[in-house]
TORMIGU-949633 format. One record per residue: y, z, x of N, C-alpha, C, O in turn. Coordinates in steps of 0.1 Angstrom, whole numbers. Example, Ala and Ser with C-alpha at 12.3 -4.5 7.8 and 13.67 -1.06 7.14 Angstrom:
# residues 2
<r><n_v>-57</n_v><n_w>78</n_w><n_u>132</n_u><ca_v>-45</ca_v><ca_w>78</ca_w><ca_u>123</ca_u><c_v>-33</c_v><c_w>78</c_w><c_u>132</c_u><o_v>-33</o_v><o_w>85</o_w><o_u>142</o_u></r>
<r><n_v>-22</n_v><n_w>71</n_w><n_u>128</n_u><ca_v>-11</ca_v><ca_w>71</ca_w><ca_u>137</ca_u><c_v>0</c_v><c_w>79</c_w><c_u>129</c_u><o_v>11</o_v><o_w>80</o_w><o_u>134</o_u></r>
***
This chain:
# residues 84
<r><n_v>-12</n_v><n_w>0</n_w><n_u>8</n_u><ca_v>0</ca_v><ca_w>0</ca_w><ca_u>0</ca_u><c_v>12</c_v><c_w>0</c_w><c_u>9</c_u><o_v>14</o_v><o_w>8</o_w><o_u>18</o_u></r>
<r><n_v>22</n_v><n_w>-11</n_w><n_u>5</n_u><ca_v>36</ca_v><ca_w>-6</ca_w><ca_u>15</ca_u><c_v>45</c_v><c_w>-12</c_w><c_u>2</c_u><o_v>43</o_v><o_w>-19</o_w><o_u>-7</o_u></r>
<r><n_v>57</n_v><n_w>-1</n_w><n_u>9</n_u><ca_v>67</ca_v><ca_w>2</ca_w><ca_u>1</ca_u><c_v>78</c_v><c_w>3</c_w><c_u>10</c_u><o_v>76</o_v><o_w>6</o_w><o_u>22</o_u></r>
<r><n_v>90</n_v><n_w>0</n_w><n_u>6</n_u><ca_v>103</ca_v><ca_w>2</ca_w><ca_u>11</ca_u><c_v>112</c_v><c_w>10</c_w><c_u>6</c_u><o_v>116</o_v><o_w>8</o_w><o_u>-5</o_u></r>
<r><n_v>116</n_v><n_w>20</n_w><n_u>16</n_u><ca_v>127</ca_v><ca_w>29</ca_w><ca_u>12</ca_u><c_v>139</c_v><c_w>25</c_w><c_u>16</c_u><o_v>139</o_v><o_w>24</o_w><o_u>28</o_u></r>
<r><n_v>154</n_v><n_w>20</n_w><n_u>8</n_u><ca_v>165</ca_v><ca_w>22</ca_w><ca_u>14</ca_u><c_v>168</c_v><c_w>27</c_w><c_u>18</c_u><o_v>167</o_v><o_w>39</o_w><o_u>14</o_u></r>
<r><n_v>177</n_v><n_w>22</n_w><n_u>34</n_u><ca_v>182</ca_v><ca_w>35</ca_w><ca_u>46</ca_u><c_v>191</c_v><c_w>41</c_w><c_u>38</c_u><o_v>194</o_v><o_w>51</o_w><o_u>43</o_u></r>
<r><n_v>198</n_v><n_w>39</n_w><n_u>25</n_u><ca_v>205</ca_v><ca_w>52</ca_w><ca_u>22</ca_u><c_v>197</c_v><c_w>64</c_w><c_u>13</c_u><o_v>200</o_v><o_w>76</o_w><o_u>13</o_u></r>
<r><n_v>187</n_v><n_w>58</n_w><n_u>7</n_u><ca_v>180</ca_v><ca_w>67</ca_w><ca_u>-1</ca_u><c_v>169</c_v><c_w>75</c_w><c_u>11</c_u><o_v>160</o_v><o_w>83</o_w><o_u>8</o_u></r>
<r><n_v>171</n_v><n_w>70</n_w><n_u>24</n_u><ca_v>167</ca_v><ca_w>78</ca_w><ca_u>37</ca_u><c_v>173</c_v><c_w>89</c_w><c_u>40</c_u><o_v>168</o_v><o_w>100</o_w><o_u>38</o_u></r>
<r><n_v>187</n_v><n_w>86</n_w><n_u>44</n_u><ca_v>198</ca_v><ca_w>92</ca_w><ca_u>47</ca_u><c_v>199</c_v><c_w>107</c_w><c_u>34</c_u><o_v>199</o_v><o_w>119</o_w><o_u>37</o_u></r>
<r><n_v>200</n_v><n_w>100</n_w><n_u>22</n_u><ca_v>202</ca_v><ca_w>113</ca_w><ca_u>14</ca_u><c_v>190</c_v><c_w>121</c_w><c_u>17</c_u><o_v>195</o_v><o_w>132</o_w><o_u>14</o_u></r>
<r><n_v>177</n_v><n_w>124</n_w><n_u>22</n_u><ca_v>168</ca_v><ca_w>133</ca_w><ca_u>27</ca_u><c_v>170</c_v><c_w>133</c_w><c_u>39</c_u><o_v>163</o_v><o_w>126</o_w><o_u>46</o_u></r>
<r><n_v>182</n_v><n_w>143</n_w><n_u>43</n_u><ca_v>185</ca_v><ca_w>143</ca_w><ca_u>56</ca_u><c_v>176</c_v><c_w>159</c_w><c_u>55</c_u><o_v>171</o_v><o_w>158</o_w><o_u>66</o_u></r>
<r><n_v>174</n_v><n_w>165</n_w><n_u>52</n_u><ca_v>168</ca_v><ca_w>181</ca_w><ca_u>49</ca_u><c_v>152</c_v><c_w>177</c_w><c_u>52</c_u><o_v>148</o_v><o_w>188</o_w><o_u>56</o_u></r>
<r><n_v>143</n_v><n_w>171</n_w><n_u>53</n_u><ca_v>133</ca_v><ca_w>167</ca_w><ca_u>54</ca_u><c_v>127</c_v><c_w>173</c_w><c_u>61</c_u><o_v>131</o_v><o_w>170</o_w><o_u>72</o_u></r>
<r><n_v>115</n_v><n_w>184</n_w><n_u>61</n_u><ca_v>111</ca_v><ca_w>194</ca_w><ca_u>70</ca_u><c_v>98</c_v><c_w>181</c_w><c_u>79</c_u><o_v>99</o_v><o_w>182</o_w><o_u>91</o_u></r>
<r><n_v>93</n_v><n_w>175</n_w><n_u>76</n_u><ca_v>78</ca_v><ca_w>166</ca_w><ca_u>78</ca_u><c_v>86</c_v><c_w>159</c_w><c_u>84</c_u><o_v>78</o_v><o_w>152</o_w><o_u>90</o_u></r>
<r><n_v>102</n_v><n_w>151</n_w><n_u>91</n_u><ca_v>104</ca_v><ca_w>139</ca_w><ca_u>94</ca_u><c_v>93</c_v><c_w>124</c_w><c_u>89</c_u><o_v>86</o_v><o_w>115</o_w><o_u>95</o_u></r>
<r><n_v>95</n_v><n_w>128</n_w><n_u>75</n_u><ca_v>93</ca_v><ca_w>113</ca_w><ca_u>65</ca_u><c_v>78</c_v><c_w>110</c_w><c_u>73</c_u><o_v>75</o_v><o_w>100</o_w><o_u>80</o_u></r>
<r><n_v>70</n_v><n_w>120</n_w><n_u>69</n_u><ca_v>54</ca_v><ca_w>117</ca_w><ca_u>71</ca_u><c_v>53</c_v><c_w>112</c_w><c_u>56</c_u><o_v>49</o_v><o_w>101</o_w><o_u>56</o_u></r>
<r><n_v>53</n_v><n_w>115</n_w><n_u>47</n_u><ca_v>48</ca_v><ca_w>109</ca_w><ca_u>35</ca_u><c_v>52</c_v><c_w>90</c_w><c_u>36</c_u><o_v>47</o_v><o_w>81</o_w><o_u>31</o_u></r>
<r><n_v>61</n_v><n_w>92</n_w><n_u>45</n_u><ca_v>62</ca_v><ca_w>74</ca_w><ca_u>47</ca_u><c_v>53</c_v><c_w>65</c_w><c_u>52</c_u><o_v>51</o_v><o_w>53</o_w><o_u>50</o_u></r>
<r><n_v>46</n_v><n_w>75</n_w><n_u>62</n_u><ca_v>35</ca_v><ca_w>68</ca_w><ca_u>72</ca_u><c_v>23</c_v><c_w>75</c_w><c_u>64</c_u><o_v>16</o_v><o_w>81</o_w><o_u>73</o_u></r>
<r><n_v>17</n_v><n_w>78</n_w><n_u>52</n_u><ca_v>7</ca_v><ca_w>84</ca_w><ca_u>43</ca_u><c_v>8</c_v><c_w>82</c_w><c_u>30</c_u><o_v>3</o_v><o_w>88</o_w><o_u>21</o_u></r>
<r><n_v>15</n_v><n_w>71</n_w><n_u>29</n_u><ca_v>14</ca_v><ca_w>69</ca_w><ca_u>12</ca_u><c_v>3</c_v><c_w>65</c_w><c_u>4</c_u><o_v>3</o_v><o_w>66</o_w><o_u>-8</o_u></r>
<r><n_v>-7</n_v><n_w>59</n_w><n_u>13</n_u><ca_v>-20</ca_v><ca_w>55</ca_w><ca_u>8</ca_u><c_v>-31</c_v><c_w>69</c_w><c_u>8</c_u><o_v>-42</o_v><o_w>70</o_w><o_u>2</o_u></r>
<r><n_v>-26</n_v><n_w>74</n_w><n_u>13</n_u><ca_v>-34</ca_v><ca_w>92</ca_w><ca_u>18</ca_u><c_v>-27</c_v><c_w>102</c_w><c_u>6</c_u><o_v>-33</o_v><o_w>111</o_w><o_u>1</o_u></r>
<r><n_v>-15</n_v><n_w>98</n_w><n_u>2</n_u><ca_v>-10</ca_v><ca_w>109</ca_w><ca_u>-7</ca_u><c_v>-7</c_v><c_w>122</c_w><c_u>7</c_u><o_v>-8</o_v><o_w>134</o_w><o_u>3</o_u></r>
<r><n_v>-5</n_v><n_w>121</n_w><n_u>17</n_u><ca_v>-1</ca_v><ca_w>133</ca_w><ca_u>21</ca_u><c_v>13</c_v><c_w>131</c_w><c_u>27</c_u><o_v>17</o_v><o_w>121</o_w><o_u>33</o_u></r>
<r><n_v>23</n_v><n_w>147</n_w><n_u>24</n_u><ca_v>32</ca_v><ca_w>147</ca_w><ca_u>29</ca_u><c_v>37</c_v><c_w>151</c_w><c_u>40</c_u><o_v>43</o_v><o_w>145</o_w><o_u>49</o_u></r>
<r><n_v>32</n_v><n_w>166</n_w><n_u>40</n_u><ca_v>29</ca_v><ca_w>174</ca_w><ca_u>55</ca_u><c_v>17</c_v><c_w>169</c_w><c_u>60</c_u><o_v>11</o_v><o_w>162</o_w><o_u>52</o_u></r>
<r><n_v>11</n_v><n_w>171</n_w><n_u>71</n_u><ca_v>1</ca_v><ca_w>166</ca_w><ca_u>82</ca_u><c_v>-11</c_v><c_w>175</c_w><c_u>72</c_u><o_v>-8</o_v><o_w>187</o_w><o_u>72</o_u></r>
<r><n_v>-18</n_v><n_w>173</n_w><n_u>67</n_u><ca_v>-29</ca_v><ca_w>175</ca_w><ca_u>60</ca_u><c_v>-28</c_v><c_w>179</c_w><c_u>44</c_u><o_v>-37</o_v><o_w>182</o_w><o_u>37</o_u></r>
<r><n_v>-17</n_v><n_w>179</n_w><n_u>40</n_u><ca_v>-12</ca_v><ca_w>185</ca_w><ca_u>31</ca_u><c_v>-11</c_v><c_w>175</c_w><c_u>21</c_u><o_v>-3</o_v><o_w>167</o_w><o_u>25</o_u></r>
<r><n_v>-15</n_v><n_w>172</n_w><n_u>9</n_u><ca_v>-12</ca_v><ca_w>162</ca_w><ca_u>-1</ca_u><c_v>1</c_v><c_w>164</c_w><c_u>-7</c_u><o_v>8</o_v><o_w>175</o_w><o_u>-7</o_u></r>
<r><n_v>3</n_v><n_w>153</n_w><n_u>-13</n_u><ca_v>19</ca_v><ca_w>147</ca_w><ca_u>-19</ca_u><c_v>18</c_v><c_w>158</c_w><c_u>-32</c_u><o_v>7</o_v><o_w>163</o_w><o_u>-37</o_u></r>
<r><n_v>33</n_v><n_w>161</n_w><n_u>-38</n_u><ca_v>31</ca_v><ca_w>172</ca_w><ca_u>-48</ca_u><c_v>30</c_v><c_w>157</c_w><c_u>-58</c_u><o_v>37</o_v><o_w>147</o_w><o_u>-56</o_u></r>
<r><n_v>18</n_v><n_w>160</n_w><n_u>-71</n_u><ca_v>15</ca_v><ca_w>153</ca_w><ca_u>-77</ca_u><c_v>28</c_v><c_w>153</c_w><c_u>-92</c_u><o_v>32</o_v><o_w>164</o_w><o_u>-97</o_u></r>
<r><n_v>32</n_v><n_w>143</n_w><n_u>-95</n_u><ca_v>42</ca_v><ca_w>143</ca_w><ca_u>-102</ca_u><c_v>34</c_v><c_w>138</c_w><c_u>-116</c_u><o_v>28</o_v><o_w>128</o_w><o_u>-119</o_u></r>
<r><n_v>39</n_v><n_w>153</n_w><n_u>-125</n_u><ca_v>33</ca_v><ca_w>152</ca_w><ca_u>-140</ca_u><c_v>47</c_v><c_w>143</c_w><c_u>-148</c_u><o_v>43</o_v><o_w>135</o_w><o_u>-157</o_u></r>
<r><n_v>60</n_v><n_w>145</n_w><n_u>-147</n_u><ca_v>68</ca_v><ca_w>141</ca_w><ca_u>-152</ca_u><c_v>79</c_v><c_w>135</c_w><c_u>-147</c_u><o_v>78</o_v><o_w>136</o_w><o_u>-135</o_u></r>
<r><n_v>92</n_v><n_w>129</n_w><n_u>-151</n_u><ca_v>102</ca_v><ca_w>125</ca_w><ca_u>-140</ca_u><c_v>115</c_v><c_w>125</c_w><c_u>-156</c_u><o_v>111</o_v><o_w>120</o_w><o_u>-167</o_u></r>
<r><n_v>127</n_v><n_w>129</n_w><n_u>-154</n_u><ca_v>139</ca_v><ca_w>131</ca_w><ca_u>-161</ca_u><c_v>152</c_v><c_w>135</c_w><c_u>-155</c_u><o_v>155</o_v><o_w>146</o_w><o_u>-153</o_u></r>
<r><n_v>160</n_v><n_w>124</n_w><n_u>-154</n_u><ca_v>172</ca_v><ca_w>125</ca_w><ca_u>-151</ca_u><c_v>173</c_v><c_w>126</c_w><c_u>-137</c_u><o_v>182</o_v><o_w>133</o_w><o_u>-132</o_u></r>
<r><n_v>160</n_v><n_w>116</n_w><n_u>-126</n_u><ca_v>161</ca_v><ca_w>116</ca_w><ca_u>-113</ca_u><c_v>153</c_v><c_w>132</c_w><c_u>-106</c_u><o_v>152</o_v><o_w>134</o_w><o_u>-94</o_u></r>
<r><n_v>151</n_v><n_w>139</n_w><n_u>-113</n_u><ca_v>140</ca_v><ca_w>149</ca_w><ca_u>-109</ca_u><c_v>127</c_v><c_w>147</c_w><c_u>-114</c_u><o_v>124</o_v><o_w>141</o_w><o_u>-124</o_u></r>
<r><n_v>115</n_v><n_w>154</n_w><n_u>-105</n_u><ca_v>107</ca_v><ca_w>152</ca_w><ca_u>-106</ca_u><c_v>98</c_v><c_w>168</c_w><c_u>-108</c_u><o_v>98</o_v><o_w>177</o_w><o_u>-101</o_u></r>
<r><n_v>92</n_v><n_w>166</n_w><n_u>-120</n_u><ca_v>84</ca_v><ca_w>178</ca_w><ca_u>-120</ca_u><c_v>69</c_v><c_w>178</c_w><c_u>-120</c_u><o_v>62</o_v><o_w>171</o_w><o_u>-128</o_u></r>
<r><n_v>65</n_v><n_w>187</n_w><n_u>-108</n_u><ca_v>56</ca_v><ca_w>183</ca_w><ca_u>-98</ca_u><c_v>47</c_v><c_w>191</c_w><c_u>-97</c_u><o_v>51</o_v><o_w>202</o_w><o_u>-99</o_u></r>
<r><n_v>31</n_v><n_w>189</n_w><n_u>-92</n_u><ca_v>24</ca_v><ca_w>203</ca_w><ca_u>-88</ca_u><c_v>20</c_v><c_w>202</c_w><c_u>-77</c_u><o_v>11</o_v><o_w>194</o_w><o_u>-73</o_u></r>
<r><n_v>26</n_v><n_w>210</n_w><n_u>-70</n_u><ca_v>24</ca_v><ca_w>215</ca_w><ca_u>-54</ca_u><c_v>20</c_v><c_w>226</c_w><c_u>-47</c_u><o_v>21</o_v><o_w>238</o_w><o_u>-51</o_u></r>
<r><n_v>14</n_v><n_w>222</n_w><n_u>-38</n_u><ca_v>4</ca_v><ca_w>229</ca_w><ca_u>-28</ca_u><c_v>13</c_v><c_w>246</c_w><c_u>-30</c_u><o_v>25</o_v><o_w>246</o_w><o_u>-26</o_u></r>
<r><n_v>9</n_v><n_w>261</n_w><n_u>-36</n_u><ca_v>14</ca_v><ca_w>269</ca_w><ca_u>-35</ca_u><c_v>23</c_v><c_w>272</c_w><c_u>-22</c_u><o_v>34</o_v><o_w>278</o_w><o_u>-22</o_u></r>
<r><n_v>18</n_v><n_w>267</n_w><n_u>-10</n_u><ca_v>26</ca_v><ca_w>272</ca_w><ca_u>6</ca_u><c_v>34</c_v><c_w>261</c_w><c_u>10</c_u><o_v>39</o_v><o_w>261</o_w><o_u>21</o_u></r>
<r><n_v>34</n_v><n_w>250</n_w><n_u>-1</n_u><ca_v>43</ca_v><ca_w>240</ca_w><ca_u>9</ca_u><c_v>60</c_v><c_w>243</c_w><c_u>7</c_u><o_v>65</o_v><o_w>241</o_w><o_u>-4</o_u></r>
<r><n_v>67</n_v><n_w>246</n_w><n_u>16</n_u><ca_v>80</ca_v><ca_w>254</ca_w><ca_u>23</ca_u><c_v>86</c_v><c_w>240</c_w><c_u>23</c_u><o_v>81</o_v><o_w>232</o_w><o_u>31</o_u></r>
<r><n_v>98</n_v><n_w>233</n_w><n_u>14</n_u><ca_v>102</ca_v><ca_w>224</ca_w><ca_u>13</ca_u><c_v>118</c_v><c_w>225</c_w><c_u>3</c_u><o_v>119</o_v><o_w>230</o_w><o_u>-8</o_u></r>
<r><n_v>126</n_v><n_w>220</n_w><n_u>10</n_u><ca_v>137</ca_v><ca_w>224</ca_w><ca_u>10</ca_u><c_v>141</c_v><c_w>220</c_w><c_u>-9</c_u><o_v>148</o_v><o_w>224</o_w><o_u>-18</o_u></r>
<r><n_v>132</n_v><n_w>209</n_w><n_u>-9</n_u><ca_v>134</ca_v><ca_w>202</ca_w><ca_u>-22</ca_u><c_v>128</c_v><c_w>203</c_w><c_u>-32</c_u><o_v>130</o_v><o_w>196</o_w><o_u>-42</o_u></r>
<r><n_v>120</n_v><n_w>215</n_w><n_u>-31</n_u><ca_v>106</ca_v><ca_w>220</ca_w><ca_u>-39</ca_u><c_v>118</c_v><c_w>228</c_w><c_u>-47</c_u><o_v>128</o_v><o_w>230</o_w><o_u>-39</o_u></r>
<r><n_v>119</n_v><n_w>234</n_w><n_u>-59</n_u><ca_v>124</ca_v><ca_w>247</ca_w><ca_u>-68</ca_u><c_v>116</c_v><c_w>251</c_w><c_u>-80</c_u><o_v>114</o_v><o_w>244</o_w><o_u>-90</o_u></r>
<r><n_v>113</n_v><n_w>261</n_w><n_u>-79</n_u><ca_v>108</ca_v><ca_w>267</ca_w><ca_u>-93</ca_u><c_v>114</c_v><c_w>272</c_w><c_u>-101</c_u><o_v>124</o_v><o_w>278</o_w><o_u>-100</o_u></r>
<r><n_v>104</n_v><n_w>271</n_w><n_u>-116</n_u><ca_v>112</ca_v><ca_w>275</ca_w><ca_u>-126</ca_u><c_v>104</c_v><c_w>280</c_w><c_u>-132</c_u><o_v>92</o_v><o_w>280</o_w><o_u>-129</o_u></r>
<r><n_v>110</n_v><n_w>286</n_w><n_u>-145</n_u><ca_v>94</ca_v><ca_w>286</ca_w><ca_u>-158</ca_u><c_v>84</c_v><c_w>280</c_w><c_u>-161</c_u><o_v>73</o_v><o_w>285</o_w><o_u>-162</o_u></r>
<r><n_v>87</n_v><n_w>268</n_w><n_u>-162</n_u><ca_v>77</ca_v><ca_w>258</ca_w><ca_u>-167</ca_u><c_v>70</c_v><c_w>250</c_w><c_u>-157</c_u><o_v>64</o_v><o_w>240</o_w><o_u>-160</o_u></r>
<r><n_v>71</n_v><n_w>254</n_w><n_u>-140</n_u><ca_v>63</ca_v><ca_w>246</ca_w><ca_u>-128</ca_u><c_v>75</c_v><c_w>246</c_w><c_u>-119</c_u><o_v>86</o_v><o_w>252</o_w><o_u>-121</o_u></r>
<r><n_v>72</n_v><n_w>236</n_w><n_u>-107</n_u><ca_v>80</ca_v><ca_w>231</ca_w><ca_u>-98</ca_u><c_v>87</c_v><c_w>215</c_w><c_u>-105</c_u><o_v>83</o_v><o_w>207</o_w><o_u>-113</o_u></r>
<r><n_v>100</n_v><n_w>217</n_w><n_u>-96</n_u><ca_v>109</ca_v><ca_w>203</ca_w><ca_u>-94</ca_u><c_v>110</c_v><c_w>199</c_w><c_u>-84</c_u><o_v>108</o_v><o_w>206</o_w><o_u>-74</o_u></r>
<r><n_v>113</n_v><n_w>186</n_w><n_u>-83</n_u><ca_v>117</ca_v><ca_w>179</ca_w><ca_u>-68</ca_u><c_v>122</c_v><c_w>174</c_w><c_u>-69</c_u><o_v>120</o_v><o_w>165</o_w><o_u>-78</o_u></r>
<r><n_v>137</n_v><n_w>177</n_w><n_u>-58</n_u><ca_v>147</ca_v><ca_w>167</ca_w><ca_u>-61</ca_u><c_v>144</c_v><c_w>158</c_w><c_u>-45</c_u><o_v>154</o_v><o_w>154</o_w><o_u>-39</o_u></r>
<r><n_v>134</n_v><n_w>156</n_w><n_u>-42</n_u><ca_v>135</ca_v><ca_w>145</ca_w><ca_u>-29</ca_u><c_v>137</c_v><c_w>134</c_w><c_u>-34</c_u><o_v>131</o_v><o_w>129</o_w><o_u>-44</o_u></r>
<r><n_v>150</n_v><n_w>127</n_w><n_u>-26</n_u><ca_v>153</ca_v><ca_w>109</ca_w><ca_u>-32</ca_u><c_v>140</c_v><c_w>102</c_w><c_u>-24</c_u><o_v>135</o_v><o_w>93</o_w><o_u>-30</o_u></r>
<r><n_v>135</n_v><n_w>106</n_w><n_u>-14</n_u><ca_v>124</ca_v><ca_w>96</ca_w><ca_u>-10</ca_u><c_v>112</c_v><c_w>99</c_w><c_u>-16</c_u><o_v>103</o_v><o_w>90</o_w><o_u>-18</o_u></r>
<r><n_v>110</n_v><n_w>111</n_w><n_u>-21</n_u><ca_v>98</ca_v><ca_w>113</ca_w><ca_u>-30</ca_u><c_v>98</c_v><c_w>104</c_w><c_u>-45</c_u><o_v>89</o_v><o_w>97</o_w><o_u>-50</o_u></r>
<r><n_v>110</n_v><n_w>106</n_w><n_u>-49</n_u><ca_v>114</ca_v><ca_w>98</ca_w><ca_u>-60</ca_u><c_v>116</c_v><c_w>85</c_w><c_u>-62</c_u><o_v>113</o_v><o_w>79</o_w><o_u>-72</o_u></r>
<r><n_v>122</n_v><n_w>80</n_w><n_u>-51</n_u><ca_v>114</ca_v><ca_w>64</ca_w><ca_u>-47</ca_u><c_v>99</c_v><c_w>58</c_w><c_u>-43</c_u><o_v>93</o_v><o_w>47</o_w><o_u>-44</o_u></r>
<r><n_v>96</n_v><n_w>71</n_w><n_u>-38</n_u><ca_v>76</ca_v><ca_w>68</ca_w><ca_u>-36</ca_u><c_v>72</c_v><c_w>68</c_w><c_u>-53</c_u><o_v>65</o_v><o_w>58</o_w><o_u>-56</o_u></r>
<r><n_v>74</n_v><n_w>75</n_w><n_u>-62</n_u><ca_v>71</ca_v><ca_w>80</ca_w><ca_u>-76</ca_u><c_v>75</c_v><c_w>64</c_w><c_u>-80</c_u><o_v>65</o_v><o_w>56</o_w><o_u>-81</o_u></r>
<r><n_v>86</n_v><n_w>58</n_w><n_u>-81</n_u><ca_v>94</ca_v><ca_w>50</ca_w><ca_u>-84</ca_u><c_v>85</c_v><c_w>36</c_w><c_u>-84</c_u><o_v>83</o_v><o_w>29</o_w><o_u>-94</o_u></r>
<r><n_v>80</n_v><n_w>33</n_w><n_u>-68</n_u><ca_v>75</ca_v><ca_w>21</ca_w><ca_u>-66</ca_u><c_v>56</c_v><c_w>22</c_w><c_u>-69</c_u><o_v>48</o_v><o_w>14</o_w><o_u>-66</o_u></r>
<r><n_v>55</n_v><n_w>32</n_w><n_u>-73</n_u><ca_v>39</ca_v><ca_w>32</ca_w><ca_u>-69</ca_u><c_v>38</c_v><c_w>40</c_w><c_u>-84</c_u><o_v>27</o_v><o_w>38</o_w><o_u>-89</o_u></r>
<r><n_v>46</n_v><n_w>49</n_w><n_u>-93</n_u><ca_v>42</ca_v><ca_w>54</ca_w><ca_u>-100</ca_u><c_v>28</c_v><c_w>67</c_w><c_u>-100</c_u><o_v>23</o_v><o_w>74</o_w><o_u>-108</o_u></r>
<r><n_v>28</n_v><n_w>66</n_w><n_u>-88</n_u><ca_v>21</ca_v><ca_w>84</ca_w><ca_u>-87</ca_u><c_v>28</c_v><c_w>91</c_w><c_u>-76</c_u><o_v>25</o_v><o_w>103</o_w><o_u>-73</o_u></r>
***
């Protein structure tokens, strides 16, 4: 599978703890080095509500009541072009 991210929708994940491993693993689903992609149940208004690894430490990860969100633009362009 390949996919293209625009360098500005790069740029806005300048917080990126992994330096954009989910770029080089998109056919693996992983983000961190062994760690799978947080699986996205829903998407609304450019967020993404997601279920993720309990320990993954990610600037873009937030919880709430109802699960995790993610506001990663490059996650959201992976969701975007590939739909998982």
């Amino acid at each position: 599978m390949s996919i293209s991210i625009d360098n500005e929708i790069v740029k806005d994940t300048s917080r990126c703890p992994s330096g954009f491993y989910c770029l080089t693993n998109i056919k693996n689903h992983r983000c961190f080095q062994g760690m799978r992609m947080c699986s996205v149940k829903s998407v609304a208004e450019g967020v993404l509500l997601v279920d993720c690894p309990e320990n993954l430490n990610c600037p873009y990860k937030s919880g709430n009541g109802s699960g995790n969100m993610c506001s990663c633009p490059t996650r959201l362009e992976i969701y975007n072009q590939t739909k998982g």
